[in-house]
Phi, psi and omega in degrees: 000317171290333194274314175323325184258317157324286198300309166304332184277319197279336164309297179312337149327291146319305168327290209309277163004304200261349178270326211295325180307326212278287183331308170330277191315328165274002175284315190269014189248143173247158182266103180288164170235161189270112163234195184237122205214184177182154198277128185306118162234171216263144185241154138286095169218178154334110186291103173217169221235134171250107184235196184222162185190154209249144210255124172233162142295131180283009141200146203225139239196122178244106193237152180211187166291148137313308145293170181250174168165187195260119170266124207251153090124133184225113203277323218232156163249171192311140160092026180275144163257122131259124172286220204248136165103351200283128152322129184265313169160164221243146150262166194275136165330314270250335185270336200263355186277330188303292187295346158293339167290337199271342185281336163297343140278338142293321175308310174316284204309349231238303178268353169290313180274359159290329229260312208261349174248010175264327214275304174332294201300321180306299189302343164103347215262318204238148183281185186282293188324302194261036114302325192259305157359258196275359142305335164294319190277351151285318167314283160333283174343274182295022127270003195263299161319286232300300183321288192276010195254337189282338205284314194275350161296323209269333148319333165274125193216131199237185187253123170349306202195121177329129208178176198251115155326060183280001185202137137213130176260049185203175154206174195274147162099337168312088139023049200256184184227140163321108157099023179309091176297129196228356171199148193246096163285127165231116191292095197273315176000305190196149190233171195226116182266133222231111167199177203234115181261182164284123195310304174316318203258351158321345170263347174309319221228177167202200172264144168074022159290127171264169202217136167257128166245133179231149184197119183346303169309353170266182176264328219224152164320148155238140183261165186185175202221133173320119152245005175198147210204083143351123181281324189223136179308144196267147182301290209279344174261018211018033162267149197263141186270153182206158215224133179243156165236128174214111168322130186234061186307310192272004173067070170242004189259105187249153172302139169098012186258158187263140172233145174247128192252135181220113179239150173288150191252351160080030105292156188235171186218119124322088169237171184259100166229186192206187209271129189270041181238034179255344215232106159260126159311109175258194180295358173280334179104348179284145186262145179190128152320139149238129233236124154295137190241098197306327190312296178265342178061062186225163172269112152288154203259143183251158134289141148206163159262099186300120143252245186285168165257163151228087187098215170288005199228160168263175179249075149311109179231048155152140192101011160190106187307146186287187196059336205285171206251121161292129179259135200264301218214143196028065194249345174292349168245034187247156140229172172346131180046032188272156202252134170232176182219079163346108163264148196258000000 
């Protein structure tokens, strides 16, 4: 029973012995991880200057009556097409058709008696003064017409110009007053993107410069050309405003959408970049590489400073030198000094 329990200790012993050994040995090996890496490199590119800027119509209009009245009728609602000549909506008539009768019955009364004292007047019969009388008082009649047959034309309100119904400020049975604005047209055919550049960047650009404008709502870039270049800087950002013109055939571009603008600046920068799925983000928000040392075959973690893109690659303009070599690819299992083995 004792050589038994003896024999059963020592074994266990044994056990013990051969995993802490087996454990040693995997103690002293470290587990490298497999990336991917390639050299930060110095590129040629293109200079362009990237702003954002509010999408308007190229000609936008605010109309309303000439005359006041009560409004019997509005043909269209916001975001509506009109054409150019189209009723926009109506006031009700019934006082300007009146006074237009009554000036048309003065004119009748006016010229029957002009009619019956010109006989006169040939015959010698009627003096120069009182000729001139009622010839001035015809004049006056028919212009008295003229005046209210136009009040009753004014009633009517038609659109300038073909466009999109970006506003109405009114409703029927409303009340306006003459030169009231009361609808907002905007002439969509082609638009005008509205954005503000940086003073430094103003020798950059001119009039008739192209430009890519992109908006969310497209699939794709649109091109379009610098038509206004602000003479003077706005007090508070001391940036100059500057206006692109771009065809807009399908009217899918509507006033009020945001465009990110991009123009070349027609000069080039030696800069250094690398693949932008190389440049990670920590909770700080801080950017950082992880740069292979073939030597020791381990990673290290950079800070950098990221810029613009081109494509598929970043700009780095500080936290790294060219050639050195950045891991591209499985840097999400890495920290500091972690040991790895560059796939080729």
């Amino acid at each position: 029973m004792k050589k038994n329990w003896l024999s059963h200790v020592l074994l266990t012993a044994l056990l013990v012995a051969g995993c802490n050994g087996k454990s040693g040995v995997n103690a002293g090996r470290d587990y490298s991880v497999p990336v991917i890496a390639s050299k930060a490199a110095r590129i040629n590119a293109g200079k362009k200057i990237s702003i954002s800027g509010n999408i308007e119509g190229c000609k936008t209009v605010r109309i309303g009556f000439l005359v006041a009245g009560k409004i019997n009728y509005i043909a269209s609602n916001e975001g509506e097409f009109v054409k150019k000549d189209q009723l926009v909506a109506s006031l009700d008539p019934a006082g300007y058709e009146i006074a237009k009768d009554l000036a048309d019955i003065q004119v009748n009364q006016v010229q029957d008696e002009y009619d019956r004292l010109k006989i006169m007047y040939d015959n010698n019969s009627l003096s120069e003064s009182d000729f001139a009388r009622i010839t001035y008082g015809l004049q006056q009649a028919k212009a008295q017409q003229r005046l209210h047959s136009k009040n009753l034309s004014d009633t009517r309100l038609y659109s300038p110009f073909s466009g999109v119904l970006l506003k109405k400020l009114c409703e029927t049975g409303e009340i306006t007053g003459a030169g009231m604005p009361l609808f907002v047209i905007s002439d969509i055919s082609r638009v005008k993107v509205s954005a503000f550049i940086p003073e430094n960047e103003l020798h950059n650009i001119k009039i008739g410069q192209e430009a890519t404008v992109s908006v969310s709502s497209m699939s794709g870039p649109l091109k379009g050309k610098i038509v206004e270049i602000g003479s003077a800087a706005d007090n508070a950002s001391r940036s100059f405003s500057v206006r692109i013109e771009l065809d807009n055939p399908q009217l899918l571009v509507r006033p009020g959408m945001i465009a990110e603008i991009s123009i070349d600046a027609g000069n080039t920068d030696d800069i250094i970049a690398v693949p932008a799925q190389a440049v990670l983000h920590d909770y700080s928000n801080l950017s950082y590489v992880f740069v292979a040392d073939t030597l020791y075959n381990r990673a290290s973690r950079r800070n950098v400073s990221p810029g613009r893109l081109f494509d598929d690659l970043v700009e780095i303009t500080a936290g790294l030198n060219e050639n050195e070599l950045v891991i591209t690819g499985g840097q999400q299992k890495l920290i500091d000094g972690s040991p790895v083995i560059i796939s080729k």
